[in-house]
C-alpha positions in Angstrom: 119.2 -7.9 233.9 121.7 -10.9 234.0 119.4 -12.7 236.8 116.2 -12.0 233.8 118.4 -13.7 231.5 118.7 -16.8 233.5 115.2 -16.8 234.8 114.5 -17.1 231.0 116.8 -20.4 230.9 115.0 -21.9 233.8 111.8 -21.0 232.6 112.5 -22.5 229.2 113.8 -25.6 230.4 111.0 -25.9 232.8 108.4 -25.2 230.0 109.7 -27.7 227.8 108.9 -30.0 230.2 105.5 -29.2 231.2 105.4 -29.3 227.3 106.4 -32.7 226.6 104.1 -34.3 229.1 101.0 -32.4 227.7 100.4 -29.8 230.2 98.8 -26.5 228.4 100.5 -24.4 230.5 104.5 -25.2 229.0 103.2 -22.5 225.9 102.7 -20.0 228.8 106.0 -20.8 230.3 107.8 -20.5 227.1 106.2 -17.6 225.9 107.2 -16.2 229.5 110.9 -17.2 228.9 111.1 -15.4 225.7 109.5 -12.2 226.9 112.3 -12.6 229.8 115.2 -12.6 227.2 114.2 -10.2 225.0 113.8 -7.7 227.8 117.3 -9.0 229.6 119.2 -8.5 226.4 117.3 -5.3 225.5 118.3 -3.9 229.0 121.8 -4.7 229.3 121.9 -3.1 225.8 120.6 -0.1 227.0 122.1 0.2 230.3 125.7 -0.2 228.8 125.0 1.4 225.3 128.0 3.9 226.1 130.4 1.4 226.7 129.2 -0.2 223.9 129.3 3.2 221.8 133.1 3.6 223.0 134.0 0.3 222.6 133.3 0.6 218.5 134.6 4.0 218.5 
């Protein structure tokens, strides 16, 4: 999930590039990075939820 979440950094970074120079394809990129957040964060959060539960417990 960690290595997800800094795909999505890369990918963002990278898109933002492709965006500024006017190629079509930085929205893809982007939209790519943000799927890859959400579903790093989303699975951390489920993968430690009881930790998470414990911790405030």
């Amino acid at each position: 999930m960690l290595k997800l979440i800094l795909l999505s950094f890369w990918g963002a970074i990278l898109g933002s590039y492709f965006k500024i120079n006017g190629n079509p394809n930085g929205d893809i990129i982007l939209a790519c990075a943000i799927i890859f957040k959400f579903t790093g964060i989303i699975g951390l959060l489920y993968f430690n939820r009881k930790k998470i539960v414990e911790f405030l417990n």
